[in-house]
LUMSELO-467163 format. One line per field, with one value per atom (N, C-alpha, C, O): x, y, z. Coordinates in steps of 0.05 Angstrom, whole numbers, plus 5000, padded with zeros to 4 digits. Last residue first. Layout:
xx <- (X_...);
yy <- (Y_...);
zz <- (Z_...);
***
This chain:
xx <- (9050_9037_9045_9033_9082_9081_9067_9070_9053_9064_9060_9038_9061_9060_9069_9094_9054_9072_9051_9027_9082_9055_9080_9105_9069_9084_9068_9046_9080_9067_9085_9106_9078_9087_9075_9053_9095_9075_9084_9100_9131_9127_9109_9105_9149_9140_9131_9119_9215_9188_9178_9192_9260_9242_9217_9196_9317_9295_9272_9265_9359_9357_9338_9340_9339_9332_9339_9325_9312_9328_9329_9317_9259_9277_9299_9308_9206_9235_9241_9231_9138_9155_9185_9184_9089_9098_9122_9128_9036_9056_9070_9058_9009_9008_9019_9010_9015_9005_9014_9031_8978_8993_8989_8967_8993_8987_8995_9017_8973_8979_8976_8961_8978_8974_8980_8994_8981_8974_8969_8952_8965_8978_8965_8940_8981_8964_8974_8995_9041_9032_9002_9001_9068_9071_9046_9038_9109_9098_9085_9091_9103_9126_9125_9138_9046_9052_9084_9088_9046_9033_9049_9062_9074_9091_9075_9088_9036_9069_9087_9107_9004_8991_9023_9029_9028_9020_9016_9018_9078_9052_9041_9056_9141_9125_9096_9092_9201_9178_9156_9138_9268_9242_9218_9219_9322_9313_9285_9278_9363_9326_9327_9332_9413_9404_9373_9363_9416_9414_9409_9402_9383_9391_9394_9373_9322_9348_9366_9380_9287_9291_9308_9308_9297_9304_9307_9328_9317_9294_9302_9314_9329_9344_9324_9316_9319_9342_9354_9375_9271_9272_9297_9298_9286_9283_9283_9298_9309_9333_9324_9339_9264_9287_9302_9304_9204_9227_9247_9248_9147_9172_9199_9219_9102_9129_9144_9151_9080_9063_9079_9077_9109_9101_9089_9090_9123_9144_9130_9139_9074_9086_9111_9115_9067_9052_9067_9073_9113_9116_9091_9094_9110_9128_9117_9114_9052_9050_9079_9077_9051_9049_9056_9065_9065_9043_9041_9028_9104_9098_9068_9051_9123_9097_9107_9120_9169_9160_9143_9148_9162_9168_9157_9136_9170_9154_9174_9195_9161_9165_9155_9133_9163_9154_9168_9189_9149_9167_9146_9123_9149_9138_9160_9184_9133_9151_9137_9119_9109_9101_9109_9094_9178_9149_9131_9149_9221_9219_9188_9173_9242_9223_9224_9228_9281_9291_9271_9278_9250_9257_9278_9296_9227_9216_9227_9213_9286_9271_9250_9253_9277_9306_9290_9285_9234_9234_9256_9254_9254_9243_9234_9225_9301_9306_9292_9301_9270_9280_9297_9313_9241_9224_9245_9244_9289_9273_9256_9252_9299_9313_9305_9319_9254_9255_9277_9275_9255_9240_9242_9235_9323_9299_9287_9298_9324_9334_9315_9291_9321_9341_9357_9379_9275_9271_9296_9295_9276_9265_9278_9292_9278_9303_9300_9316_9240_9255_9285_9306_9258_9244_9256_9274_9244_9259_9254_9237_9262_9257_9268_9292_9233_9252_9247_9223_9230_9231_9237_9259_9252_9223_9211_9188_9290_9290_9258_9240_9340_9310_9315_9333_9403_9386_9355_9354_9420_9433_9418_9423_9402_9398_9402_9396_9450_9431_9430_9450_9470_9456_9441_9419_9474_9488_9476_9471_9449_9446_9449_9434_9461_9427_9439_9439_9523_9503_9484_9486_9536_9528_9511_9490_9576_9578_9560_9568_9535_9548_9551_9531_9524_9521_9536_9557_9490_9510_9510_9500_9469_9462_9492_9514_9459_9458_9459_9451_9482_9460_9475_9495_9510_9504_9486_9480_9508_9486_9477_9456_9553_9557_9531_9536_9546_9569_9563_9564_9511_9503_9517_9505_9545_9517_9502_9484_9565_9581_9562_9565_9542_9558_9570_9583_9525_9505_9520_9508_9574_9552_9540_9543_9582_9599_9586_9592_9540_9545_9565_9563_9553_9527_9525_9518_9605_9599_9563_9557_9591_9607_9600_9592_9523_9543_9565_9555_9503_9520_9541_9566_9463_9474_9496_9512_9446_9462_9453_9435_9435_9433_9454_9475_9404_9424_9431_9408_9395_9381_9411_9434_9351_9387_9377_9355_9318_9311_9343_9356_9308_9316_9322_9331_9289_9268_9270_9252_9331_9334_9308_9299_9330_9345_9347_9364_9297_9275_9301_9297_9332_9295_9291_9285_9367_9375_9350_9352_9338_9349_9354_9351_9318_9292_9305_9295_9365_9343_9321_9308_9411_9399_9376_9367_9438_9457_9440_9450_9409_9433_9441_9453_9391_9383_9389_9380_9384_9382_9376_9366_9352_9356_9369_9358_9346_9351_9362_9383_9323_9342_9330_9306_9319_9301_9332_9353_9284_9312_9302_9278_9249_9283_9299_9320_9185_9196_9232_9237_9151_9165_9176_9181_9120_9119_9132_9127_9109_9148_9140_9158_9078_9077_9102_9115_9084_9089_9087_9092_9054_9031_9050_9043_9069_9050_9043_9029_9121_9122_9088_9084_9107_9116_9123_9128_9088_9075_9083_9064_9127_9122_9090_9077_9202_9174_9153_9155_9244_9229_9214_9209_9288_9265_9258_9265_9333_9339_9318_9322_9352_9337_9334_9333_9373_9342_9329_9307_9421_9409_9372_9358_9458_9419_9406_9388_9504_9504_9465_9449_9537_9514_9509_9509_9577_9570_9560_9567_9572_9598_9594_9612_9527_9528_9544_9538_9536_9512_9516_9512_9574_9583_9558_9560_9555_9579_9586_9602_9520_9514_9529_9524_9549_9529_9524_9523_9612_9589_9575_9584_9682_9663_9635_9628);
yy <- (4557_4562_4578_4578_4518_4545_4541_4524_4486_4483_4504_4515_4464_4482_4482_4479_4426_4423_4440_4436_4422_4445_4434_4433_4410_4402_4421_4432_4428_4438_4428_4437_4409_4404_4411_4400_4405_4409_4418_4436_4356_4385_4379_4357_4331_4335_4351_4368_4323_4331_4328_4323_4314_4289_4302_4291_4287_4315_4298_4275_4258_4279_4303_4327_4222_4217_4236_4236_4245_4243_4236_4251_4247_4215_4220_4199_4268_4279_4243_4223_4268_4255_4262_4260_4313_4293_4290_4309_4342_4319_4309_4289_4347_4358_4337_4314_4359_4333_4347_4364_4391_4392_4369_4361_4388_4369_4385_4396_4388_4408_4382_4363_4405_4389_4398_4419_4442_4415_4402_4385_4509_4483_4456_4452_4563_4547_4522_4515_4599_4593_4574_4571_4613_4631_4617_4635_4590_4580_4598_4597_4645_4639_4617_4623_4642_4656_4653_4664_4581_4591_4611_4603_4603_4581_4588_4596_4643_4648_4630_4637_4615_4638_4644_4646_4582_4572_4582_4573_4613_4609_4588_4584_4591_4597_4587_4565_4597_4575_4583_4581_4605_4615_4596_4576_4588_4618_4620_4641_4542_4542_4569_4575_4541_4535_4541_4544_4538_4558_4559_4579_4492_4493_4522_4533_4485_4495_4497_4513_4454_4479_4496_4521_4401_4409_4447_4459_4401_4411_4415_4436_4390_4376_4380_4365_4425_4433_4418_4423_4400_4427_4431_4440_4366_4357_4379_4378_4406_4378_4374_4375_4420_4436_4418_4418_4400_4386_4404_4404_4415_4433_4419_4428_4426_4402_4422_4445_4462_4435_4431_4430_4482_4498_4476_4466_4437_4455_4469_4467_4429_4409_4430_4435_4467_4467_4446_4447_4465_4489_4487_4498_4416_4420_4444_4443_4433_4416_4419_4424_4504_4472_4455_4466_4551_4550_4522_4519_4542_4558_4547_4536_4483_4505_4528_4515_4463_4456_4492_4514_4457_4468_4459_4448_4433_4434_4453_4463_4452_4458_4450_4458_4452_4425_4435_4423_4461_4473_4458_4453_4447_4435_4450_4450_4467_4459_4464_4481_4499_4477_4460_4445_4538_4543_4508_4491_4509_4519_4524_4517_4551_4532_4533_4554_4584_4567_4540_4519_4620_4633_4611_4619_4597_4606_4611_4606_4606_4584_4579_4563_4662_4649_4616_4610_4665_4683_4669_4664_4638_4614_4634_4620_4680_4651_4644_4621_4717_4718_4702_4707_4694_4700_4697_4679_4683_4656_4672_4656_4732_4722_4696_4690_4745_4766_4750_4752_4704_4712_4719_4704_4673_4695_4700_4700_4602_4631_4648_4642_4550_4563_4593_4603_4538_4550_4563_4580_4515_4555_4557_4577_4461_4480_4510_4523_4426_4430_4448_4444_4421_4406_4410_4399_4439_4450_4434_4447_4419_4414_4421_4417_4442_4445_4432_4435_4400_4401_4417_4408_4427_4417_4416_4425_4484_4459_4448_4465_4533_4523_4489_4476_4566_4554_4538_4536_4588_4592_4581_4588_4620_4602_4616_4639_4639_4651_4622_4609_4638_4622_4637_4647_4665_4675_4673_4690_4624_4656_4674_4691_4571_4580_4612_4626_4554_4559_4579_4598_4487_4517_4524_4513_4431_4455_4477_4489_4393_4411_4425_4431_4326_4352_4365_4353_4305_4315_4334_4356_4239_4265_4281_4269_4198_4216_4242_4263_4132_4156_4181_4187_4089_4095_4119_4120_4075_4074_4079_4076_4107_4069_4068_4054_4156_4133_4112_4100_4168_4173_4156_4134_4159_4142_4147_4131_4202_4179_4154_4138_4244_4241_4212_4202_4246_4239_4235_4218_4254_4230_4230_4211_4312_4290_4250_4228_4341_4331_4308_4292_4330_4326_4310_4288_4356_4325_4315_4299_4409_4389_4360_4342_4443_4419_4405_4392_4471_4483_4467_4471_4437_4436_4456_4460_4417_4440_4429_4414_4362_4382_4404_4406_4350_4372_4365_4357_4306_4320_4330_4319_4272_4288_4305_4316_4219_4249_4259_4253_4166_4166_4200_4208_4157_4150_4159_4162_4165_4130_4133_4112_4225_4209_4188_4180_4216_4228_4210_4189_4190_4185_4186_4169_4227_4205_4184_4165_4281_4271_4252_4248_4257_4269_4262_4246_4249_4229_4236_4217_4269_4265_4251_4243_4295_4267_4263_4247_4359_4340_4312_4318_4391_4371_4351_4329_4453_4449_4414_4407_4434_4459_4451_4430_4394_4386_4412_4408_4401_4411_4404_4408_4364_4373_4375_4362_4338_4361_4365_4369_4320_4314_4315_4303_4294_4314_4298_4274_4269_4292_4304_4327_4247_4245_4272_4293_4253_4247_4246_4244_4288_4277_4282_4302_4282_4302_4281_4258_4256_4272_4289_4299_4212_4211_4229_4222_4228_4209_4202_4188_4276_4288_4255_4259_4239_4259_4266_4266_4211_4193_4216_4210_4240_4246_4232_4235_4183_4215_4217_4201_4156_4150_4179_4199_4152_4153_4151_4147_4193_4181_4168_4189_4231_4235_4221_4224_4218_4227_4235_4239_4180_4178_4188_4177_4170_4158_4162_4150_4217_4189_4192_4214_4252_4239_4218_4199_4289_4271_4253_4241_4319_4301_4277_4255_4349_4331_4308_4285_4373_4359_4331_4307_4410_4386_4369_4351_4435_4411_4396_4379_4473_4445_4426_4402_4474_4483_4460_4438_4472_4456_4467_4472);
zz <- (6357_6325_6305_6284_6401_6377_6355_6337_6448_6424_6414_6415_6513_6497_6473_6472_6568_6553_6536_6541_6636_6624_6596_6596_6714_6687_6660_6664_6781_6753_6722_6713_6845_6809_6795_6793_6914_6889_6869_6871_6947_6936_6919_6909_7013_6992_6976_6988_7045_7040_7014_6995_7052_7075_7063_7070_7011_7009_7025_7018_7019_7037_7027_7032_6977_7003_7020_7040_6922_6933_6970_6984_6893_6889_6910_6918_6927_6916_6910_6920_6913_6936_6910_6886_6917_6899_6915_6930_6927_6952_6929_6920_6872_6901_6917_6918_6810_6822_6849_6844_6756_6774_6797_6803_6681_6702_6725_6722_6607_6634_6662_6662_6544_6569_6585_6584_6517_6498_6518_6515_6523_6529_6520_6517_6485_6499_6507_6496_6517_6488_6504_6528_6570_6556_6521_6506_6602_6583_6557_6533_6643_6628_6603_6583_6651_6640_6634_6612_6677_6660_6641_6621_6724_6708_6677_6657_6753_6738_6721_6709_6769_6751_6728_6704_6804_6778_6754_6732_6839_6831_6803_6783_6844_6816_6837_6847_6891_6884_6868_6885_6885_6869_6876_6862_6883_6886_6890_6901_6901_6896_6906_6929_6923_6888_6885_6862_6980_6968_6931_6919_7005_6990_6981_6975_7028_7050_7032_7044_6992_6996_7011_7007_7020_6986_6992_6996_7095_7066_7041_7038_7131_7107_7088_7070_7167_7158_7135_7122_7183_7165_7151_7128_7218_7190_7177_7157_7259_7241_7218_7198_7283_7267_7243_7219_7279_7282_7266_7241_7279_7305_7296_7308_7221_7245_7261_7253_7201_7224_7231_7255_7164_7184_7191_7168_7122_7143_7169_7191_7094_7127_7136_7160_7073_7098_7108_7132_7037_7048_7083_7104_7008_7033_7055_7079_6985_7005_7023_7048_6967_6960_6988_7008_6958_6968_6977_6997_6898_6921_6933_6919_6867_6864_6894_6910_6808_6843_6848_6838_6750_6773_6792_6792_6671_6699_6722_6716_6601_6634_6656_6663_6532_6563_6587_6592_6471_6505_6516_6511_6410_6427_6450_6446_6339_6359_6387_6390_6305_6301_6332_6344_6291_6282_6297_6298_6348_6321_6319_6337_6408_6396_6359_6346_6427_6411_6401_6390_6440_6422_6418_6404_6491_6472_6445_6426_6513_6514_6487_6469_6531_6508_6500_6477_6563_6535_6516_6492_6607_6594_6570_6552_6621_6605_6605_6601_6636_6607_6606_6588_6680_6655_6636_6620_6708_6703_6688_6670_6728_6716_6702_6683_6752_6735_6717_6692_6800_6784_6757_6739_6808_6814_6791_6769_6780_6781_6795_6796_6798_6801_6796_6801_6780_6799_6812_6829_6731_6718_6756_6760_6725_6722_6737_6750_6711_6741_6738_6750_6650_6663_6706_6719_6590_6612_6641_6652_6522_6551_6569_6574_6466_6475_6506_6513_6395_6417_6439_6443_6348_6356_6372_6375_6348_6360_6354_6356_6328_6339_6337_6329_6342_6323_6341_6366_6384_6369_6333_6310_6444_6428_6401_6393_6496_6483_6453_6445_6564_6539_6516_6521_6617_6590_6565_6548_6648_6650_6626_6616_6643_6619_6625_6604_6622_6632_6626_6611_6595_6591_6606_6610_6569_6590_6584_6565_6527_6533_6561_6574_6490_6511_6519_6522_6436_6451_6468_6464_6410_6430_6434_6435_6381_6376_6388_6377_6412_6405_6404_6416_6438_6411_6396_6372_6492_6479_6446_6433_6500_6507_6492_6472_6483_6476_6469_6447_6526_6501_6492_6490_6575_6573_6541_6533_6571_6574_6562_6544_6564_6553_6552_6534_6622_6602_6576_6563_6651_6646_6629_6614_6630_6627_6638_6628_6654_6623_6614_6596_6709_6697_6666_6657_6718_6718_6695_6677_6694_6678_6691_6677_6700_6719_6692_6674_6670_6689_6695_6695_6608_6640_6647_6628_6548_6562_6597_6602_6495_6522_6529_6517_6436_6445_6478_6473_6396_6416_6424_6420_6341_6348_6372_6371_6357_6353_6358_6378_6361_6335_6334_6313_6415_6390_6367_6350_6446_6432_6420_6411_6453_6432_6430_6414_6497_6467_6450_6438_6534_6527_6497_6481_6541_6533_6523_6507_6549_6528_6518_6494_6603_6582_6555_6540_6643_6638_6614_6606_6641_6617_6611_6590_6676_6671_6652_6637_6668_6692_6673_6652_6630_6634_6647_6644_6623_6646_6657_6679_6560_6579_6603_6605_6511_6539_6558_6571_6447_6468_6491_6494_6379_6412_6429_6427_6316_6336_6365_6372_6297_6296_6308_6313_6304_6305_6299_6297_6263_6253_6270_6264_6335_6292_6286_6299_6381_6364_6343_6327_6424_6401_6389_6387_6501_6467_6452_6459_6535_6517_6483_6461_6554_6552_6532_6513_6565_6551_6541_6522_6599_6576_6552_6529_6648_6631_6613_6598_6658_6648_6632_6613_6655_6665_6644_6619_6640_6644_6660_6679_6692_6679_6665_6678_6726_6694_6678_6654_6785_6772_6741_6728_6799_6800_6785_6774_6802_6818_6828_6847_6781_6776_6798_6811_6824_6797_6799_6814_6866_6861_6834_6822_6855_6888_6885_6898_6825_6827_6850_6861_6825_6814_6811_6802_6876_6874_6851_6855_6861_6881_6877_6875_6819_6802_6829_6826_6843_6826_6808_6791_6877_6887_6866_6871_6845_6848_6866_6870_6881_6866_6870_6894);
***
C-alpha cells in the first residue's frame, strides 16, 4: 500500500473538508464551468467549487483518496468525477477554467515539479484560472527543527516523510506559476491539520490567470 492510500484509509478528512479560505476569497466563479482538482486527496477544493454548480474533474495517486471523494460527490449529488491518476505520466486531455493544484508540486523533485506544473499550464483554458500553493524552504519548521534537541519530535516531522521531495523558494513557486498573479499570499508558521505533523510551515498560495 502507497503512503497515501495508508494515509487515506486511516482517517476520514485528513486535512480536513474546508478549502483554502484564500482561493474562496479571490477566484472569481462568474462563467467559470469547468475546473480540475490536480493532486486533490478526498476533495476538499473540488467538492467546494462543484456545489457552485462548476463540472469539476479530480485526479489523485491515492485510490482511497478518490474513492472518497467519489463517495461524498454521490451522496451530495454533484457533478464531479474522480479519478485514479498519477500526475508523473498525466498528460491533459482537454482545458479547464479552473485548474487546482493545491500542496501537491512538493511531491516531486524539482525538475520534475516544473514539467508538471508546464502540464498544468497547458490545461488552463484561454481566460482560465491555476491556483498553487506549497510549503516554503527556509520557513519556520525548518528553524524550529534546528532550535530543538528533541530527536523524537524531529522524527515526527511532516517532512520525515519520504513523499516530500522538495521545499520551493518562493522565487521558484512564482516561476512555476509562471503567468501574473491575481493574488498571492505567504502566511509563515502555518500549523498542519494533522496531529503527527508537531511543526509549523511556511505557505505560498498564488492564484494566476491566462491571458
Amino acid at each position: 500500500m502507497s503512503f497515501f492510500d495508508a494515509l487515506y484509509a486511516g482517517a476520514a478528512s485528513v486535512y480536513g473538508e474546508a478549502p483554502d479560505e484564500f482561493l474562496v476569497e479571490h477566484l472569481p466563479l462568474g462563467g467559470v464551468r469547468s475546473a480540475l482538482d490536480a493532486g486533490g486527496g478526498e476533495g476538499r477544493h473540488a467538492l467546494w467549487i462543484a456545489r457552485t454548480g462548476v463540472t469539476t474533474e479530480l485526479i489523485d495517486s491515492s485510490e482511497a483518496a478518490v474513492k472518497r471523494c467519489a463517495s461524498r460527490a454521490r451522496d451530495a449529488g454533484l457533478a464531479l468525477h474522480a479519478n485514479a491518476v498519477d500526475l508523473r505520466s498525466w498528460e491533459p486531455q482537454r482545458v479547464y477554467d479552473v485548474v487546482i493544484a493545491a500542496i501537491v508540486l512538493h511531491a516531486f523533485k524539482i525538475t520534475r515539479a516544473a514539467d508538471v506544473a508546464q502540464r498544468l499550464r497547458r490545461a488552463v483554458a484561454p481566460g482560465g484560472y491555476l491556483y498553487l500553493s506549497a510549503h516554503l524552504a527556509g520557513g519556520a519548521e525548518e528553524r524550529m527543527r534546528r532550535e530543538t534537541a528533541q530527536e523524537e519530535r524531529a522524527e515526527r516531522s511532516f517532512y520525515a516523510h519520504d513523499h516530500i521531495k522538495t521545499l520551493f523558494t518562493e522565487e521558484e513557486m512564482r516561476a512555476m506559476a509562471a503567468w501574473e498573479p491575481v493574488a498571492s499570499e505567504r502566511v509563515e508558521g502555518e500549523r498542519c491539520p494533522r496531529p503527527e505533523c508537531p511543526y509549523p510551515h511556511d505557505v505560498l498560495r498564488i492564484l494566476v490567470q491566462r491571458r
